[in-house]
DSSP file (Angstrom, degrees, kcal/mol; ACC not computed):
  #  RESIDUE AA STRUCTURE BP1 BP2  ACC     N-H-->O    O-->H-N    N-H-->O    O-->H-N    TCO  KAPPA ALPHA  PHI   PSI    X-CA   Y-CA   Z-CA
    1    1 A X              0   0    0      0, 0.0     0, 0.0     0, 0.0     0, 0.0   0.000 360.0 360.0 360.0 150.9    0.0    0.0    0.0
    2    2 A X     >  -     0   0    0      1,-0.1     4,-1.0     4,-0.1     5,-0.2  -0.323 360.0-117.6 -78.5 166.8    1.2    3.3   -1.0
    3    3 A X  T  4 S+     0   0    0      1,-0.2     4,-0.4     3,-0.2    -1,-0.1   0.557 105.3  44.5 -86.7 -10.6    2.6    5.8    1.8
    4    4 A X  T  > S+     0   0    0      2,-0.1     4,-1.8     3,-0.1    -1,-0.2   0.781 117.3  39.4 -99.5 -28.9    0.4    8.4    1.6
    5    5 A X  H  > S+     0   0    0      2,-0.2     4,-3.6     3,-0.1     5,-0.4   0.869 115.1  54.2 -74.5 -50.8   -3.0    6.7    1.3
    6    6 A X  H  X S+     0   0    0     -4,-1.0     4,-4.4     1,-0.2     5,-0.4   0.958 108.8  53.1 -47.8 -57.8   -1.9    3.9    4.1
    7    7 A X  H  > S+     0   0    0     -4,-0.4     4,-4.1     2,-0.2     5,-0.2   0.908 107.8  48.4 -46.6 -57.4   -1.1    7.1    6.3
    8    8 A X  H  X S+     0   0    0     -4,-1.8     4,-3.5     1,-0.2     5,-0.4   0.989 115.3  47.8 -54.1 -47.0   -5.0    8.6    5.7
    9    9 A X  H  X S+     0   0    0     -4,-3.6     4,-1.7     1,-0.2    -2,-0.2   0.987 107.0  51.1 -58.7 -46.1   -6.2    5.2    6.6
   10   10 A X  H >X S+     0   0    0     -4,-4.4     4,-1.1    -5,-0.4     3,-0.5   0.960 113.4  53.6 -52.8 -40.8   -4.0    4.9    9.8
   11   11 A X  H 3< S+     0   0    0     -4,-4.1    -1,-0.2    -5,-0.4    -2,-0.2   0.895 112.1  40.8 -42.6 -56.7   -5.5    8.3   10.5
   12   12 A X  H 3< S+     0   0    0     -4,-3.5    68,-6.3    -5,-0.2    -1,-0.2   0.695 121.1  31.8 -48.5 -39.9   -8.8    7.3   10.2
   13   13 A X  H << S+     0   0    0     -4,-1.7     2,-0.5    -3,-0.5    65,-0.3   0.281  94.0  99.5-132.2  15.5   -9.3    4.2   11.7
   14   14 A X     <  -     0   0    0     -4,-1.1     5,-0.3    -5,-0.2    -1,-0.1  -0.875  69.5-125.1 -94.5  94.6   -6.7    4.3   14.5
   15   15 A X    >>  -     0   0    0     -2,-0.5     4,-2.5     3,-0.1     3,-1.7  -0.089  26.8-124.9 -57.7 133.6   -7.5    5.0   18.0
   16   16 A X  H 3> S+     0   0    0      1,-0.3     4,-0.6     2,-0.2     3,-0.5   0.906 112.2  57.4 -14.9 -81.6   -5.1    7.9   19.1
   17   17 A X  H 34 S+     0   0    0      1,-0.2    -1,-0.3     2,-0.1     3,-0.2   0.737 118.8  35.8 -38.4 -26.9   -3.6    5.8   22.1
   18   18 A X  H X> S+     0   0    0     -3,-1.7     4,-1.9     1,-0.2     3,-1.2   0.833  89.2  87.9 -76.3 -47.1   -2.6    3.2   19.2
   19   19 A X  H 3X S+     0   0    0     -4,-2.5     4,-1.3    -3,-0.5     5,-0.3   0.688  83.3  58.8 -43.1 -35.2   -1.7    5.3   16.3
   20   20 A X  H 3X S+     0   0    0     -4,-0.6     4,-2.3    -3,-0.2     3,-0.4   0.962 115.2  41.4 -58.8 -54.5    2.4    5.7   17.6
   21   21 A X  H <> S+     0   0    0     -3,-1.2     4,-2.8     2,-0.2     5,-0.3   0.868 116.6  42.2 -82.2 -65.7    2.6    1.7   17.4
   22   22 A X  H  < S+     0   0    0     -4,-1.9    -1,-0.2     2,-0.2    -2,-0.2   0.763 112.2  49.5 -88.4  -6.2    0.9    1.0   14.5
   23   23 A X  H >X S+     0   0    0     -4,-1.3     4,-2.1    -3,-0.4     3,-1.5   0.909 117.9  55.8 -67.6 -58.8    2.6    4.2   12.0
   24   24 A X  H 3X S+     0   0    0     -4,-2.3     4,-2.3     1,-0.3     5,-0.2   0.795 109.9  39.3 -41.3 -62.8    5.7    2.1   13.9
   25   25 A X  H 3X S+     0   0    0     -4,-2.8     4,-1.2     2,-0.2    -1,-0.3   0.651 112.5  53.8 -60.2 -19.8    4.6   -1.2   12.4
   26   26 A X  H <> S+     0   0    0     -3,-1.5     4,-1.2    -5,-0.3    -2,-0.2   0.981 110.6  46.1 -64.3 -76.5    3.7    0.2    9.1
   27   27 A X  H  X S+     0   0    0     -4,-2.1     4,-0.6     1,-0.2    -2,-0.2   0.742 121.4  40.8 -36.9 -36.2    7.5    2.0    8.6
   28   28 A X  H  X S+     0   0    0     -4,-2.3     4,-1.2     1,-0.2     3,-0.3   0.955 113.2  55.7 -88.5 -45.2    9.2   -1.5    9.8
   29   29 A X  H  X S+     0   0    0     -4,-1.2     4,-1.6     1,-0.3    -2,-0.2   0.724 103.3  56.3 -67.5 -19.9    6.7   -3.9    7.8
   30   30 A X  H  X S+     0   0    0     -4,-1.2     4,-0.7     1,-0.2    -1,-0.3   0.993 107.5  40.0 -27.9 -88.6    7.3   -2.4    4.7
   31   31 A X  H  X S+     0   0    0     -4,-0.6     4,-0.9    -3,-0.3    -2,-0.2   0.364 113.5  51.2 -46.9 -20.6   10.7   -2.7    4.4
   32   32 A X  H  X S+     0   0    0     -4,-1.2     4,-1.3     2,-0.2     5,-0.3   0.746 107.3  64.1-102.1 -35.4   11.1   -6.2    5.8
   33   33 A X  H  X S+     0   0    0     -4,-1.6     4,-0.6    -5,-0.3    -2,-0.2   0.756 100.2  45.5 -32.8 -46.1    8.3   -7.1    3.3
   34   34 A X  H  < S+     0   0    0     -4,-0.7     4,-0.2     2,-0.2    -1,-0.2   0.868 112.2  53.9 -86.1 -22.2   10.0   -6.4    0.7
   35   35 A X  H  < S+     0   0    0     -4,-0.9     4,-0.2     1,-0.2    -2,-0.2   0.586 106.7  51.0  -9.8 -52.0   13.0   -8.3    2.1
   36   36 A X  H  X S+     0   0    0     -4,-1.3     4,-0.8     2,-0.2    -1,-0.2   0.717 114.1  43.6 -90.9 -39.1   11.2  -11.2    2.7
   37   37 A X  H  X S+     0   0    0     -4,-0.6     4,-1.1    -5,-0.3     5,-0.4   0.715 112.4  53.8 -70.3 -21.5    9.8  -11.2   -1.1
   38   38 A X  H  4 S+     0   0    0      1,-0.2     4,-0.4    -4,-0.2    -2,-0.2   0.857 114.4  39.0 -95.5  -7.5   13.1  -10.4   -2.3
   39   39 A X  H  4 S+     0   0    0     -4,-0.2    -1,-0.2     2,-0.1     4,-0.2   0.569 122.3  45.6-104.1 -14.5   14.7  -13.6   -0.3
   40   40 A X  H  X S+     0   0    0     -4,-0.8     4,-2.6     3,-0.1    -2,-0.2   0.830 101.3  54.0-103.5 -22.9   11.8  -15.9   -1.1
   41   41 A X  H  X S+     0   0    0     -4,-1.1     4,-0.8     2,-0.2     5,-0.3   0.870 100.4  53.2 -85.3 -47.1   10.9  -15.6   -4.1
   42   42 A X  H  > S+     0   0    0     -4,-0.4     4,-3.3    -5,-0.4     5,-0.3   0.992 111.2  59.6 -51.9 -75.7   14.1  -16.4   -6.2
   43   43 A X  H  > S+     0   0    0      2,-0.2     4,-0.9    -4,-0.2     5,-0.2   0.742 110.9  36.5  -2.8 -83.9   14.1  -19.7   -3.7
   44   44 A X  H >< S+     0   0    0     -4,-2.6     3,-1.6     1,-0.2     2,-0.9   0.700 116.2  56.1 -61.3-105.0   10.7  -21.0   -4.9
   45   45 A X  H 3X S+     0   0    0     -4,-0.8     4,-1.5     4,-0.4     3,-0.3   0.410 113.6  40.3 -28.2 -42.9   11.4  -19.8   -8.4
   46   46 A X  H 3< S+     0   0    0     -4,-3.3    -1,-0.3    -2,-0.9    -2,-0.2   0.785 120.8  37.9 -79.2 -19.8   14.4  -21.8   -8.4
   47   47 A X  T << S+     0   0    0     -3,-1.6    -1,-0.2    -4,-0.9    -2,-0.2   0.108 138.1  17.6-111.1   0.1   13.2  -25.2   -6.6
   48   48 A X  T  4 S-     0   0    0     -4,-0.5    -2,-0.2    -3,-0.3    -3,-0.2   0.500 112.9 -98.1-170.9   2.6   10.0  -25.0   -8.3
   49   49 A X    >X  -     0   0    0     -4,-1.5     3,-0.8    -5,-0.3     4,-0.8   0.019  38.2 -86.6  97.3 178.2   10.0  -22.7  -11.2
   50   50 A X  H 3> S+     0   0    0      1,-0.2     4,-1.4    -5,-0.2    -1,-0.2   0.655 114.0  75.7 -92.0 -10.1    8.9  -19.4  -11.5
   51   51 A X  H 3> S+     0   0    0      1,-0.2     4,-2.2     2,-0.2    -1,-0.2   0.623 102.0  47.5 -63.3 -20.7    5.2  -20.2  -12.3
   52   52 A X  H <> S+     0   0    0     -3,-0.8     4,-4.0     2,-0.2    -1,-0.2   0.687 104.2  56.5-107.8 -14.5    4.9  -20.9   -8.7
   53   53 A X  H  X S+     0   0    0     -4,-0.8     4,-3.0     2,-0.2    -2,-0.2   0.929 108.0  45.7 -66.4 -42.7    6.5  -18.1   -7.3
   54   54 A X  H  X S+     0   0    0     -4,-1.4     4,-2.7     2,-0.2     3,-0.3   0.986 114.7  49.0 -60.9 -55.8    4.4  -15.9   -8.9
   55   55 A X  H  X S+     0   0    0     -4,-2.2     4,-1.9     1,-0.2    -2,-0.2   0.885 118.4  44.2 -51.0 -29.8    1.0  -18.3   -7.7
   56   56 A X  H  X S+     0   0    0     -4,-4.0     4,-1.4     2,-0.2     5,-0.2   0.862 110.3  57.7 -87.2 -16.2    2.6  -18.3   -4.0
   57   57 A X  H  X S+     0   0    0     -4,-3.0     4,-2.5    -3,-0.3    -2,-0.2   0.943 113.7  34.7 -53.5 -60.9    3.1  -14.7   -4.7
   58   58 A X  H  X S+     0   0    0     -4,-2.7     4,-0.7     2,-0.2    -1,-0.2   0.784 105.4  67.7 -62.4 -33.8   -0.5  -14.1   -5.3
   59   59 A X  H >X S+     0   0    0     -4,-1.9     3,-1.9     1,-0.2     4,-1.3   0.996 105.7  46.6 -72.4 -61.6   -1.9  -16.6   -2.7
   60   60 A X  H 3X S+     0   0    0     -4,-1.4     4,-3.8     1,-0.3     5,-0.3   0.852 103.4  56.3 -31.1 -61.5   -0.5  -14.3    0.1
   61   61 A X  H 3X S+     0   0    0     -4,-2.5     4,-1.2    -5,-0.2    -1,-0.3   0.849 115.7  48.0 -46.0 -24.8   -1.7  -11.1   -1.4
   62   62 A X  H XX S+     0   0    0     -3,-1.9     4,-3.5    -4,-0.7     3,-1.0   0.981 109.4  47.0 -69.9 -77.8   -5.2  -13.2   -1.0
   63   63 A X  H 3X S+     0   0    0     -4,-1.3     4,-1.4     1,-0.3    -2,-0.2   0.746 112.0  45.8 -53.9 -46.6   -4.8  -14.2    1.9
   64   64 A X  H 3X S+     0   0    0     -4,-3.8     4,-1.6    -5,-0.4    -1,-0.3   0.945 114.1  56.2 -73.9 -22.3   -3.7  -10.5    3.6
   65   65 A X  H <X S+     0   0    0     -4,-1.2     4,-1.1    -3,-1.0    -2,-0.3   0.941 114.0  36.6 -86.5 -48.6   -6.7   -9.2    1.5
   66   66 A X  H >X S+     0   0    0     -4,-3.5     4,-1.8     2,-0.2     3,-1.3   0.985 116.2  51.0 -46.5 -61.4   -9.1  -11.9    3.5
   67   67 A X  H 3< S+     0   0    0     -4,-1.4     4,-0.3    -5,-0.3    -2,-0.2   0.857 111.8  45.1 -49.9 -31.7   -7.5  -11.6    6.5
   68   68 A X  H 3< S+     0   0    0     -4,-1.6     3,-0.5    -3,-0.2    -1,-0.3   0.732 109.6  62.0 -86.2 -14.6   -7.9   -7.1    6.3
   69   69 A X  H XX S+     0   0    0     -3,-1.3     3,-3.0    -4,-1.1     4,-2.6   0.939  87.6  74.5 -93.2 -44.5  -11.8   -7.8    5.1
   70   70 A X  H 3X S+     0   0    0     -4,-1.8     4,-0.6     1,-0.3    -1,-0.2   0.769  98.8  42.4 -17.5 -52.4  -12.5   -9.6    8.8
   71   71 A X  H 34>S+     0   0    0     -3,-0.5     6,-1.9    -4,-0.3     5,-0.8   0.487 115.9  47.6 -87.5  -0.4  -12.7   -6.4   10.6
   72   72 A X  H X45S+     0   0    0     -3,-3.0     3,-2.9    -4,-0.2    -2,-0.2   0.928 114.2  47.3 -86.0 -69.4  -14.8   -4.5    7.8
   73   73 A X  H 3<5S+     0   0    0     -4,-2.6    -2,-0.2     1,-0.3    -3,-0.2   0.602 111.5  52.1 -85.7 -24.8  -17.1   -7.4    7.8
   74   74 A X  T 3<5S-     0   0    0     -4,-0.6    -1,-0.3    -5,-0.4    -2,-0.2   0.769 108.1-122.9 -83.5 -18.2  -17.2   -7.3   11.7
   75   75 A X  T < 5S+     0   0    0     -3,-2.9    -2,-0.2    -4,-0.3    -3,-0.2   0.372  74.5 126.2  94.5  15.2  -18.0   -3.5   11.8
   76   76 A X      < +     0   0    0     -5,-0.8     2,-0.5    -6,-0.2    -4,-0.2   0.985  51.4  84.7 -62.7 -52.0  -14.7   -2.8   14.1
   77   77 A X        +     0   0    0     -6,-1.9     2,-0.4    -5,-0.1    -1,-0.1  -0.229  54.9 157.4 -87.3 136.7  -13.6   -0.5   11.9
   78   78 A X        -     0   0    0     -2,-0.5     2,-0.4   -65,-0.3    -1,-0.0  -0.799  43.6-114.0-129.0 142.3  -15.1    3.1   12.5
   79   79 A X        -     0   0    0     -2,-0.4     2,-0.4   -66,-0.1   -66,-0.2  -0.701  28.0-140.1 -83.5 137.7  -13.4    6.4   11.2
   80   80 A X        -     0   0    0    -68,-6.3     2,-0.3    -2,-0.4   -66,-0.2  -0.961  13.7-129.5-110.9 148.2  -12.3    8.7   14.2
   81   81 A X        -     0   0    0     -2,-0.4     2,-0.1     1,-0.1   -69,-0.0  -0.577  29.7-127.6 -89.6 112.0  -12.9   12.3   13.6
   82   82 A X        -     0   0    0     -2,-0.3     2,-0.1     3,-0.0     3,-0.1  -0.543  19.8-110.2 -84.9-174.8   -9.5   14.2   14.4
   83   83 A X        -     0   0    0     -2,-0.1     3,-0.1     1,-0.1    -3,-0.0  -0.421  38.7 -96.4 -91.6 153.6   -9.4   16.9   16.5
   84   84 A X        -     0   0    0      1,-0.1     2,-0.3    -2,-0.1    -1,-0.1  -0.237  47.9 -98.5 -51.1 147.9   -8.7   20.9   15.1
   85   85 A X        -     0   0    0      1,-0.1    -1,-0.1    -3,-0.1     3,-0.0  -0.718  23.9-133.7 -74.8 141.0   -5.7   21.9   15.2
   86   86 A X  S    S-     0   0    0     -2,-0.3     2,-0.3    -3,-0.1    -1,-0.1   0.751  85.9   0.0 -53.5 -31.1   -4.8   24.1   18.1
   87   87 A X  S    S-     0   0    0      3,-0.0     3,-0.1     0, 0.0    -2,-0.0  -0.971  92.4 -79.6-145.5 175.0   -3.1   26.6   16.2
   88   88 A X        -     0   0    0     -2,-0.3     2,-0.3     1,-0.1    -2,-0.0  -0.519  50.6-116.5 -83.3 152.8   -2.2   27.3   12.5
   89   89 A X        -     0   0    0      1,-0.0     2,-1.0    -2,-0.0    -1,-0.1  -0.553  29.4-145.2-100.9 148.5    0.6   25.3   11.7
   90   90 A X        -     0   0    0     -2,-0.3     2,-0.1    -3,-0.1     4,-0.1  -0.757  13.6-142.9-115.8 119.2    3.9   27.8   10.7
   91   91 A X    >   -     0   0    0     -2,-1.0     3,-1.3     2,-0.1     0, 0.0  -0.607  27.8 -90.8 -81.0 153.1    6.0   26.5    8.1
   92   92 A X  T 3  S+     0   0    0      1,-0.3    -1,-0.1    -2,-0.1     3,-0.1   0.135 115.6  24.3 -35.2 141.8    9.9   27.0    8.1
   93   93 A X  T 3  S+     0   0    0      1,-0.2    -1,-0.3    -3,-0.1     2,-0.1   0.446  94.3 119.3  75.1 -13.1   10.9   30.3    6.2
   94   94 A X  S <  S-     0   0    0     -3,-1.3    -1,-0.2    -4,-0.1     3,-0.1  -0.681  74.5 -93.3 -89.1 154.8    7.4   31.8    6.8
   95   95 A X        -     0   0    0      1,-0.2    -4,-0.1    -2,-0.1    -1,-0.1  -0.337  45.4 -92.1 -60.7 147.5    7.4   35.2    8.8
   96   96 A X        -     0   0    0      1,-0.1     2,-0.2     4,-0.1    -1,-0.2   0.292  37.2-126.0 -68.6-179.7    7.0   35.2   12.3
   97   97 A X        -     0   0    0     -3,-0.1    -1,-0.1    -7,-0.0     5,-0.0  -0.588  34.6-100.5-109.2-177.0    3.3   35.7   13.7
   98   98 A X  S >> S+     0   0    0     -2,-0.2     4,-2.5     1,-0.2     3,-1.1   0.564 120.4  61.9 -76.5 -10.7    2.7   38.7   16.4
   99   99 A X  H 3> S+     0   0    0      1,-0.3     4,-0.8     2,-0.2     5,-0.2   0.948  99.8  43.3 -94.7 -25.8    2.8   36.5   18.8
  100  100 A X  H 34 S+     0   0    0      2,-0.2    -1,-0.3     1,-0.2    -2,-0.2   0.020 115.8  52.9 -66.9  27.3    6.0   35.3   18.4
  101  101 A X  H <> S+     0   0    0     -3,-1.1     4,-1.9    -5,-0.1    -2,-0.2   0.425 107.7  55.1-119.3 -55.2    6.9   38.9   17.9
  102  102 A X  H  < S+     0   0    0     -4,-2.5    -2,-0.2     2,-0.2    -3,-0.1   0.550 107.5  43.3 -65.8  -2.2    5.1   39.7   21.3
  103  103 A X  T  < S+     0   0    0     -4,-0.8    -1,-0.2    -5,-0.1    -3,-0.1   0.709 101.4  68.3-104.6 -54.5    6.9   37.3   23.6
  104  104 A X  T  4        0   0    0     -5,-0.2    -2,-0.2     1,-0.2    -3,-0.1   0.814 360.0 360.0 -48.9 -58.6   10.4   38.0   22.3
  105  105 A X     <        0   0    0     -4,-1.9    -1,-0.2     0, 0.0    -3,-0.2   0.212 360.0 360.0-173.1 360.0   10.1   41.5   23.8
């Protein structure tokens, strides 16, 4: 799943107290994913041709896709509404605000 859509879903559908832990697991599971494809797949291709890599390739993608439909189908997942932001956000290089005019001095 791409990194900007996966992110809106974690947003969505994450309870706050969870959300550090499960951005966490996203960032590691990536990367070890592709690891793990990139160390298995030549294997089966090679012991069992490359027709099979590709079917065991696919069964998995099945299989996470069953496995993510379980909590839809159970109704767990519910969008949470974030919260406003507390202040406008100030990006690097933009001019100070008055209030950060009004505390320095």
């Amino acid at each position: 799943m791409l990194t900007p859509s996966a992110s809106h879903l974690l947003v969505r559908f994450t309870p706050v107290e969870r959300r550090n832990f499960v951005f966490s697991l996203h960032q590691v599971g990536i990367p070890l994913g592709g690891i793990l494809a990139a160390l298995l797949a030549p294997a089966v291709a090679v012991l069992a041709g490359w027709r099979w890599s590709v079917v065991l390739s696919v069964a998995l993608l099945c299989a996470v896709i069953v496995l993510m439909q379980r909590g839809r189908a159970a109704g767990t997942m519910t969008a949470i509404q974030p919260a406003p932001p507390s202040r406008p956000i100030r990006w690097p290089g933009s001019p100070p605000s008055g209030d950060t005019l009004r505390c320095a001095g």
